[in-house]
C-alpha positions as a Python dict, from the first residue, in 0.01 Angstrom:
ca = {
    (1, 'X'): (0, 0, 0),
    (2, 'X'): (338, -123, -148),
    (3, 'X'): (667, 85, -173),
    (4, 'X'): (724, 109, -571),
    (5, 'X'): (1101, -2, -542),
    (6, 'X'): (1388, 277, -627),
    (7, 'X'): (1315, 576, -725),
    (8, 'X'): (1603, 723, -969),
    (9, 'X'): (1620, 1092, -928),
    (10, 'X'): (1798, 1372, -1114),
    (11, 'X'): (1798, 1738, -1010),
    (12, 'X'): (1922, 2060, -1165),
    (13, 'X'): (2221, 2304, -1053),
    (14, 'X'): (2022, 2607, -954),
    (15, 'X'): (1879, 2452, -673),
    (16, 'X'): (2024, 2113, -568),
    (17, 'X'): (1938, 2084, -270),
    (18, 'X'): (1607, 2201, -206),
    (19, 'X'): (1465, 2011, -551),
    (20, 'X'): (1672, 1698, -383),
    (21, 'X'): (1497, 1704, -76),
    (22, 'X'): (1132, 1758, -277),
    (23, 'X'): (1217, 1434, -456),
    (24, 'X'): (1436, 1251, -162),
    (25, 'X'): (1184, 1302, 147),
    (26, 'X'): (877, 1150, -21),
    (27, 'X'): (1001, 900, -201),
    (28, 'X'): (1215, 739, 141),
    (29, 'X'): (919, 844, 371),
    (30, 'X'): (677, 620, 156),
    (31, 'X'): (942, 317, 207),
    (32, 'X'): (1167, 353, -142),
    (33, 'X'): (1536, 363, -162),
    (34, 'X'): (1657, 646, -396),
    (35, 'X'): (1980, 672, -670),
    (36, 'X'): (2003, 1037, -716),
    (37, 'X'): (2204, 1189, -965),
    (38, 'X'): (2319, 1563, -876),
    (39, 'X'): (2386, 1815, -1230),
    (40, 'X'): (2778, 1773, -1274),
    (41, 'X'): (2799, 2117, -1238),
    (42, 'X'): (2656, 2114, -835),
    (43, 'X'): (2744, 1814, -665),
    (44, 'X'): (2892, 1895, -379),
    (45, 'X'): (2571, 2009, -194),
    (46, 'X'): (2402, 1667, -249),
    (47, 'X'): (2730, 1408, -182),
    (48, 'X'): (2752, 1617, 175),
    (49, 'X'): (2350, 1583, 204),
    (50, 'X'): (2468, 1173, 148),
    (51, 'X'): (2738, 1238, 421),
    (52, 'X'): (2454, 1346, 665),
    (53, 'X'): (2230, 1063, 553),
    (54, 'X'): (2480, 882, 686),
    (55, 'X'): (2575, 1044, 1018),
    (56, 'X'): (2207, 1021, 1097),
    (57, 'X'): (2168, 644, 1025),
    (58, 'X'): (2015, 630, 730),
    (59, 'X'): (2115, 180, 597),
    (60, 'X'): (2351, 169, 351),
    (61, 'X'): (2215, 144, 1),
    (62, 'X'): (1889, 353, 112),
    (63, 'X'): (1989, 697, -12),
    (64, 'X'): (2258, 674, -276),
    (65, 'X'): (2421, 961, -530),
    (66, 'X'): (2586, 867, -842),
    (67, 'X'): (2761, 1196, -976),
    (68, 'X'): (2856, 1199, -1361),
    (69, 'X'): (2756, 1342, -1746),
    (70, 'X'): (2433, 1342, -1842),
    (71, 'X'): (2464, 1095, -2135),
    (72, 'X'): (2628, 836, -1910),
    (73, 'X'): (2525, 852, -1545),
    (74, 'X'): (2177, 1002, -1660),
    (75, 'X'): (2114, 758, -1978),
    (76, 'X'): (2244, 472, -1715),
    (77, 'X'): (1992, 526, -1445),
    (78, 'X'): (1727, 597, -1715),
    (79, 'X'): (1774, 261, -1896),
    (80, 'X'): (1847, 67, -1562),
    (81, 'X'): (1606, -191, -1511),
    (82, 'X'): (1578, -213, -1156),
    (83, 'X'): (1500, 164, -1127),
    (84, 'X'): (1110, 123, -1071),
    (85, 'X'): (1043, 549, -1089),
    (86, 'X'): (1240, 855, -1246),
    (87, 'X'): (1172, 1206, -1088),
    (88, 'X'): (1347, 1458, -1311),
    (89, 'X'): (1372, 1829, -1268),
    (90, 'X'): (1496, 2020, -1587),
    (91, 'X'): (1513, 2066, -1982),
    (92, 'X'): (1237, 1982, -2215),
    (93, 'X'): (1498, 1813, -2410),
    (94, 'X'): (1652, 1621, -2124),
    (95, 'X'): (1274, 1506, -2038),
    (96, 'X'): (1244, 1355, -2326),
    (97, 'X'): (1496, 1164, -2353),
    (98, 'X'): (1414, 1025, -2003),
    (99, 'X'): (1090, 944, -2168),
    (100, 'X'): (1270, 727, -2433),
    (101, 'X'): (1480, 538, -2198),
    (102, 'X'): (1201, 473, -1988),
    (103, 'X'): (983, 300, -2326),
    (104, 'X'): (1303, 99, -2422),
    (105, 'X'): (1346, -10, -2048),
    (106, 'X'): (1094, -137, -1821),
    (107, 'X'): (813, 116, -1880),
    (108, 'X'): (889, 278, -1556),
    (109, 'X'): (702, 521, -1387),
    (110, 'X'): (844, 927, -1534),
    (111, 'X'): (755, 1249, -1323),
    (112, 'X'): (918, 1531, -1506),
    (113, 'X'): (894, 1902, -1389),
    (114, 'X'): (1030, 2099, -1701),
    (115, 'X'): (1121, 2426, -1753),
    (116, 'X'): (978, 2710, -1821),
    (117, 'X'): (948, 3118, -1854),
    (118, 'X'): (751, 3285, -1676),
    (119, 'X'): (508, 3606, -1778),
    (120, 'X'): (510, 3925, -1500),
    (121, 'X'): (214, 4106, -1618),
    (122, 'X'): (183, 4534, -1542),
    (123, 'X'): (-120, 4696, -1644),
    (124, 'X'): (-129, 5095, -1671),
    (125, 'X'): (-374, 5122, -1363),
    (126, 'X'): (-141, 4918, -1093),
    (127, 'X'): (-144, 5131, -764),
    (128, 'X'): (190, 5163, -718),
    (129, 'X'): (410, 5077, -1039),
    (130, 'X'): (745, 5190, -897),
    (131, 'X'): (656, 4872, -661),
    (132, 'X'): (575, 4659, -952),
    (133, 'X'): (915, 4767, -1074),
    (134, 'X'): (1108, 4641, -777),
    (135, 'X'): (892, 4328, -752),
    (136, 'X'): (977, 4286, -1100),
    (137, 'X'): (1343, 4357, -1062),
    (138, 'X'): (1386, 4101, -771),
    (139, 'X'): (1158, 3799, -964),
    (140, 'X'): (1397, 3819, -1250),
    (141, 'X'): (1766, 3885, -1085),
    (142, 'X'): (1719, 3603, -825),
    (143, 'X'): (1975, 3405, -831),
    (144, 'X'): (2115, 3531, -1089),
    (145, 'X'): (1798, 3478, -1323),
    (146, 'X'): (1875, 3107, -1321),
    (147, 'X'): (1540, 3000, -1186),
    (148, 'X'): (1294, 2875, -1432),
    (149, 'X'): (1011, 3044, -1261),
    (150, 'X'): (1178, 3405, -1288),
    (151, 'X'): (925, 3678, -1423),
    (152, 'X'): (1186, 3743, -1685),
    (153, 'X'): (916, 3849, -1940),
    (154, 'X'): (780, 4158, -1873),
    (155, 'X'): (433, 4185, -2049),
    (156, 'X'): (361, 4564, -1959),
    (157, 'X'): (71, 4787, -2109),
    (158, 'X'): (184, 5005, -2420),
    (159, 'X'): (108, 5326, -2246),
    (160, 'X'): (379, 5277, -1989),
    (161, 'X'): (583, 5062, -2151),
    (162, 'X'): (863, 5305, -2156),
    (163, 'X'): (862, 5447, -1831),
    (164, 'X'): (864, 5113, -1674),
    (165, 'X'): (1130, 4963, -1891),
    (166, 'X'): (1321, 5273, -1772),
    (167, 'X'): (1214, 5191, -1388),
    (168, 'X'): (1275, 4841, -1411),
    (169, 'X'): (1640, 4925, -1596),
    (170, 'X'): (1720, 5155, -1320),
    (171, 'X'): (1694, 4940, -1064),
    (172, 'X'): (1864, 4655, -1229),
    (173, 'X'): (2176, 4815, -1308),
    (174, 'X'): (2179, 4860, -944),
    (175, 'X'): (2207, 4529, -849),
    (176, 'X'): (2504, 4438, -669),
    (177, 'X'): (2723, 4173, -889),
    (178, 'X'): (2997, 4001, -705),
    (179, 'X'): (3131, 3706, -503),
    (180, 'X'): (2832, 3524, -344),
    (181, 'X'): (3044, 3519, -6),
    (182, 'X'): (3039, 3901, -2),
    (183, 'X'): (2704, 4000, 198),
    (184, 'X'): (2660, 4259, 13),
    (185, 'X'): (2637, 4098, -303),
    (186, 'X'): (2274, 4063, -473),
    (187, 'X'): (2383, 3864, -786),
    (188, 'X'): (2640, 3612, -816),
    (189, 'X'): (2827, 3423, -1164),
    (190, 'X'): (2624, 3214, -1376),
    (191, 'X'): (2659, 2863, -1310),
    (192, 'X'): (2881, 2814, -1612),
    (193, 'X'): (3106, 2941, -1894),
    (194, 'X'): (2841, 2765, -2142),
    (195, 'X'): (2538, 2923, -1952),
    (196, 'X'): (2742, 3285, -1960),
    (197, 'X'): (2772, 3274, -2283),
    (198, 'X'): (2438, 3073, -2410),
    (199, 'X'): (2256, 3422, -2171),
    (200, 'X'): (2510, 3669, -2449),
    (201, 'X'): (2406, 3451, -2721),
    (202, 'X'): (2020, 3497, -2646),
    (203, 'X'): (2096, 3893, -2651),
    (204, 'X'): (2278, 3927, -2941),
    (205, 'X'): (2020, 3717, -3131),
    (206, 'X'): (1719, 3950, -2974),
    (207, 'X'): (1942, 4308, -3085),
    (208, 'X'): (1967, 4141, -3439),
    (209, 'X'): (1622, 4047, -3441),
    (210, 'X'): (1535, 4454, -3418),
    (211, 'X'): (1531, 4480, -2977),
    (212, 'X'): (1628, 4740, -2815),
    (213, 'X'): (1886, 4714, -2502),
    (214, 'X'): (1777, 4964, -2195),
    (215, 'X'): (2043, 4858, -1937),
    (216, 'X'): (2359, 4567, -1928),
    (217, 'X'): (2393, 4314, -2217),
    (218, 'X'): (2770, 4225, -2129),
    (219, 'X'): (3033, 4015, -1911),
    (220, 'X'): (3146, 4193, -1608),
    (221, 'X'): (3389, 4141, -1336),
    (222, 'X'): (3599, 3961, -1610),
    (223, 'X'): (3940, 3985, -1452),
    (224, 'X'): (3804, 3761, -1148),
    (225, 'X'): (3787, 3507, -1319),
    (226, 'X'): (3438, 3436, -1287),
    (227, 'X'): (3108, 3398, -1507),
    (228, 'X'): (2919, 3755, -1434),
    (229, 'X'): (2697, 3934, -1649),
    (230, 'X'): (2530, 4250, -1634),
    (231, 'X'): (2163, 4264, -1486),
    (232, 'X'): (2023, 4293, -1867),
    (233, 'X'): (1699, 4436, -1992),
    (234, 'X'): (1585, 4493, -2350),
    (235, 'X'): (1282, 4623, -2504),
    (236, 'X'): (1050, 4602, -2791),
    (237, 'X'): (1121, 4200, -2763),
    (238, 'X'): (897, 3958, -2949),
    (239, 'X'): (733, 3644, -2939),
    (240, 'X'): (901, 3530, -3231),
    (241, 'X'): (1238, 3633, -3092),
    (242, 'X'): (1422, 3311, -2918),
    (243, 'X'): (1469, 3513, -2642),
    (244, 'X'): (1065, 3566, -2611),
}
C-alpha cells in the first residue's frame, strides 16, 4: 500500500489537541505529511505540539501548521491542489464548504466529523434518578457545554419532568464558574465573545418561543473581563425551538 500524499487537516477550538492528534497520528504513521490548520481562536496548543514535533525529530515539512481565518487559510488548503486528503472536525456549514472546494479542486479525498446534539434520555423507572441528575449535570456543563457530544437535551418522561428539571437545576447552579487556573473551578468562559453571546441568543429565542427558564440564562463574572455564563436550564423546550 501507497501513502495518499498530504493530508490537510482542520480541527476545532474545544479540543485542539486531542482532535489534532486523532487526525495527526494516523495520517504520519501510514507515511503522509500533514498541513494542519488549528481554529484561530486555539492555536497555541497545536504551534507548541509543532515545536515538539520538532524537538523530537520529526523532517522538516512532515508535520506543518498554518494558523489563519477560515475563509483564507481554510478555503486555501481546501482548494490547494497538492493536498491529496481533508480531515475536518466541525460545523455542518463549514463541511460543506470543504465539500465544494474539494469538487472545484482535485476531487480529493473529504472525512468530515460534524456536529451535533446529543439526546440524554430519563425514564420514570431509572433506579436512582438523583444519579441520572448528576450524570446529566456533568454531560452537559463539561467544558463549559462546548462539546458537541454534550447530553444537553434532556428528553425526560412527563411524570417526572418537573422534579428532575428541578434536580438537574439544582445542581447546575452549583457549578463552580471561574478562572480555569483556579482548581476549584468546574466551568470556565466560553471560547468567545461571539459564542457568549450566540449561547444568550439561543435562550432568548427559546423564552420567546413560550420556554420556561429553571436556573441561569445570563453573563456572569462580567467585571473579569471574561466570557462566563450561567450553568442554564430551561423547560418545556421544543423541537421546533432553534434551541431544540
Amino acid at each position: 500500500k501507497q501513502p495518499i500524499g498530504v493530508v490537510g487537516v482542520i480541527v476545532p477550538w474545544n479540543f485542539p489537541l486531542m482532535i489534532g492528534a486523532w487526525k495527526i497520528a494516523p495520517a504520519l504513521a501510514a507515511g503522509n505529511s500533514v498541513v494542519l490548520k488549528p481554529a484561530e481562536t486555539a492555536s497555541l496548543t497545536l504551534l507548541r505540539l509543532a515545536e515538539l514535533a520538532i524537538e523530537a525529530g520529526v523532517p522538516p515539512g512532515v508535520f506543518n501548521v498554518v494558523t489563519g481565518q477560515g475563509p483564507v487559510a481554510g478555503q486555501a488548503l481546501g482548494l490547494s491542489m497538492e493536498v491529496d486528503v481533508l480531515a475536518f472536525t466541525g460545523s455542518g456549514g463549514v463541511g460543506r464548504r470543504l465539500l465544494d472546494y474539494a469538487a472545484r479542486s482535485n476531487l480529493k479525498r473529504v472525512y468530515l466529523e460534524l456536529g451535533g446534539k446529543s439526546p440524554n434520555i430519563v425514564f420514570a423507572d431509572a433506579p436512582d434518578l438523583a444519579a441520572a441528575a448528576r450524570v446529566a449535570v456533568y454531560g452537559i456543563f463539561r467544558n463549559s457545554g462546548q462539546v458537541c457530544i454534550a447530553g444537553s437535551r434532556l428528553l425526560v418522561q412527563a411524570s417526572v419532568a418537573d422534579d428532575f428539571a428541578a434536580e438537574v437545576a439544582r445542581i447546575a447552579a452549583a457549578v463552580r464558574v471561574g478562572d480555569p487556573l483556579d482548581l476549584s473551578t468546574e466551568a470556565g468562559a466560553m471560547n468567545s465573545l461571539p459564542q457568549l453571546e450566540r449561547a444568550q441568543g439561543f435562550v432568548a429565542g427559546a423564552l420567546d418561543e413560550g420556554a420556561r427558564l429553571v436556573t441561569g440564562g445570563a453573563r456572569t463574572l462580567e467585571a473579569t473581563g471574561g466570557w462566563y455564563m450561567q450553568p442554564t436550564v430551561l423547560a418545556d423546550v421544543t423541537p421546533t425551538m432553534d434551541l431544540f
